[in-house]
C-alpha atoms as one frame of an Amber mdcrd trajectory, in Angstrom:
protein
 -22.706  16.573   4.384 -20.255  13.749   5.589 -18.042  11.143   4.204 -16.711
   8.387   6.317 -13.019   7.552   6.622 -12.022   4.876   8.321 -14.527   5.348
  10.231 -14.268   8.785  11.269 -16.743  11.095   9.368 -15.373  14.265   7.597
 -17.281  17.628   6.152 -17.233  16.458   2.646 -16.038  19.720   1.885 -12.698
  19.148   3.656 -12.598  16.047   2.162 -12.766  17.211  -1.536  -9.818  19.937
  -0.214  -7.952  17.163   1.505  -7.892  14.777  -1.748  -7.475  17.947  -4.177
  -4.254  18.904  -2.195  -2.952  15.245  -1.964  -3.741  14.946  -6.355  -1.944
  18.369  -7.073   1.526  16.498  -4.856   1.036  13.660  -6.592   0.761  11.875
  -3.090  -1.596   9.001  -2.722  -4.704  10.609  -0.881  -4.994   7.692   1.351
  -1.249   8.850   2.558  -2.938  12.334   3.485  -5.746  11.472   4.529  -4.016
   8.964   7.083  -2.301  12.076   8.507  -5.382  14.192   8.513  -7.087  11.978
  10.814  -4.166  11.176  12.791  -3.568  15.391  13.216  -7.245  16.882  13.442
  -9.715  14.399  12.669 -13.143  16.302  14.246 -12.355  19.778  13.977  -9.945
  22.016  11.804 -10.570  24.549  14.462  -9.082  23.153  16.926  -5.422  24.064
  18.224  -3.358  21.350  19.571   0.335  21.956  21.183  -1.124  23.876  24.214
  -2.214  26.300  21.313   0.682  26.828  18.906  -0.696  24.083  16.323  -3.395
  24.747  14.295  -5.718  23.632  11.299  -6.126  20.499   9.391  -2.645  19.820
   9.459  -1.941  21.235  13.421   1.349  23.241  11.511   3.433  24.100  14.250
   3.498  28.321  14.794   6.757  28.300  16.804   9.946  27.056  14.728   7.578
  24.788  12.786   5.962  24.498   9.672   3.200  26.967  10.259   5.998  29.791
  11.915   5.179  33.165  10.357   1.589  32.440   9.997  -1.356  33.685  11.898
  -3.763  31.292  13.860  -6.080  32.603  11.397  -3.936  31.557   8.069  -3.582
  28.466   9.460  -6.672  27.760  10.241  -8.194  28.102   6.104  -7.591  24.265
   5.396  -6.457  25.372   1.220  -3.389  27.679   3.456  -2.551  24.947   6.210
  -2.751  22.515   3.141  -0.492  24.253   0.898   1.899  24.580   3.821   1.892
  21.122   5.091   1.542  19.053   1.870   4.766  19.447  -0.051   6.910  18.312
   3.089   4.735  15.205   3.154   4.978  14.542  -0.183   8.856  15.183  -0.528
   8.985  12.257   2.240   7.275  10.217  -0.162   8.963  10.647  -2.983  12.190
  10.124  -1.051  10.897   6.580   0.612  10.051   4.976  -2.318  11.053   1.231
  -2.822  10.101   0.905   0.717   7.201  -1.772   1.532   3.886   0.318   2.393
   3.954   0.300   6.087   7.533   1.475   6.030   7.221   4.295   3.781   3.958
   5.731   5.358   6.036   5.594   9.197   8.864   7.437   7.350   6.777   9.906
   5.832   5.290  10.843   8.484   8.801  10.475  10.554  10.345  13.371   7.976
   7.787  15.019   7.258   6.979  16.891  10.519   3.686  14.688  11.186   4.007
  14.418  13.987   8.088  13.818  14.300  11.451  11.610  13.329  11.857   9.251
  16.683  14.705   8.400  15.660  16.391  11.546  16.124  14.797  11.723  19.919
  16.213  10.735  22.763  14.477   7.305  24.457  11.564   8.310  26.824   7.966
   9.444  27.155   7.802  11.707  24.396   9.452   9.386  21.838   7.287   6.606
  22.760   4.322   8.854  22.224   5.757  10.147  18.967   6.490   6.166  17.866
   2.441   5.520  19.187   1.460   8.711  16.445   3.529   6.947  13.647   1.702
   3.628  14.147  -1.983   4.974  14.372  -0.778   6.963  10.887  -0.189   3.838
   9.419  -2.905   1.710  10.664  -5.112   4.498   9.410  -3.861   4.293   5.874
  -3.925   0.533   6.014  -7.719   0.973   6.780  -7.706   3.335   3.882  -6.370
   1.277   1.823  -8.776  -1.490   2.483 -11.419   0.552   2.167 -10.699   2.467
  -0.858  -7.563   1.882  -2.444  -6.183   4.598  -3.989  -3.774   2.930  -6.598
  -3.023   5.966  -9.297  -4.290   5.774 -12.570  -0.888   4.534 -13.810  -1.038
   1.213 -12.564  -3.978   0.820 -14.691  -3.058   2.177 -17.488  -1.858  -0.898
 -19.688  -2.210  -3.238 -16.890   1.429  -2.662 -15.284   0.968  -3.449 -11.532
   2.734  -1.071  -9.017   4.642  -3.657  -6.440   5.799  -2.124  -3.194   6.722
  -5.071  -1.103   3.633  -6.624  -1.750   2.599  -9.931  -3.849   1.219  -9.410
  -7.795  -1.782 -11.302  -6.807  -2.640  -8.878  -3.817  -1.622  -6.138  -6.337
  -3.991  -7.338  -9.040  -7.093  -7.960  -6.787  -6.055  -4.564  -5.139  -6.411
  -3.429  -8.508  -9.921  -5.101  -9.574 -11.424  -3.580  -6.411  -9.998   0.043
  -6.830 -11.792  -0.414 -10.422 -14.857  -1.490  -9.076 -15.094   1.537  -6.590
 -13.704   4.141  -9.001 -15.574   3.151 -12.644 -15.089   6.728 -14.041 -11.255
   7.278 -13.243 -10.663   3.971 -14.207 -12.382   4.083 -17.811 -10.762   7.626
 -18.111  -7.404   5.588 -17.383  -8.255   2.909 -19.903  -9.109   5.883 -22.963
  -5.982   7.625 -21.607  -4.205   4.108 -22.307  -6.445   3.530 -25.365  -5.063
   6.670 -27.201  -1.373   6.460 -26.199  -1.519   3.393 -27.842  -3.406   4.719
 -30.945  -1.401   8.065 -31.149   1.391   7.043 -29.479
């Protein structure tokens, strides 16, 4: 069994891991699974790097994120996962305040996936690192059209989240998330509902 991001289709098992992992950061999912696609879209199995990346997340076995680990750790997506989230998510959390496009290139930048540019020198590899960056964030802007994954919290009493973008976009953003999400978005609404009671 599939689901389809942005076009790409994904064992719907690996999905549910993927979006677990990005809930548990507290990282939009549509931020990891931008990155997921961009690192290993088809198959977790595969190794990239000439064979020193692996899994989900292609950690890097030799002075990267996946050094100390087995091909075989790496390759169980909840491992490579638990590995490569929190960087990714610390690079959110440190970007924020940036307008979306800008914070998904520097998360990816600092978080290892797939590298900073801007500490390269010009050349090949840099431009190929700068291409990664920009299909990241073209992938979560398809995401994001697709599904937007606004957190509960910007329902919850109807305070729009605003990161560079207008409070019109934010609000139909908004509409349509509800509309595609009915049961986390009346759970929102009785969260809401009883802080206000209780509260």
């Amino acid at each position: 069994m599939y689901v389809t991001w942005a076009g790409i289709q994904v064992a719907a098992v690996i999905a549910a891991q993927v979006d677990a992992a990005a809930g548990n950061a507290g990282l939009p999912r549509n931020v990891l699974r931008a990155i997921v696609l961009a690192e290993d879209p088809y198959n977790t199995a595969q190794g990239g790097d000439g064979g020193r990346s692996f899994g989900i997340l292609q950690l890097f076995t030799q002075g990267g994120q996946g050094d100390g680990y087995t091909p075989a750790q790496l390759l169980d997506v909840d491992t490579n996962l638990a590995i490569g989230v929190p960087p990714i998510a610390e690079a959110w959390a440190r970007n924020a305040g940036r307008p979306a496009a800008q914070r998904i290139a520097r998360t990816a930048a600092e978080s290892g996936h797939p590298r900073d540019p801007l500490a390269m020198d010009h050349g090949t590899h840099r431009e190929q690192v700068e291409a990664a960056i920009a299909r990241i964030v073209a992938l979560y802007e398809t995401l994001e059209a697709e599904d937007p994954a606004l957190p509960a919290a910007a329902l919850a009493g109807f305070v729009p989240i605003i990161e560079g973008a207008r409070v019109q976009d934010t609000i139909e953003r908004g509409i349509a998330w509800v509309k595609t999400h009915p049961r986390e978005a009346a759970a929102a609404a009785g969260a809401a509902a009883i802080g206000i009671i209780f509260g």
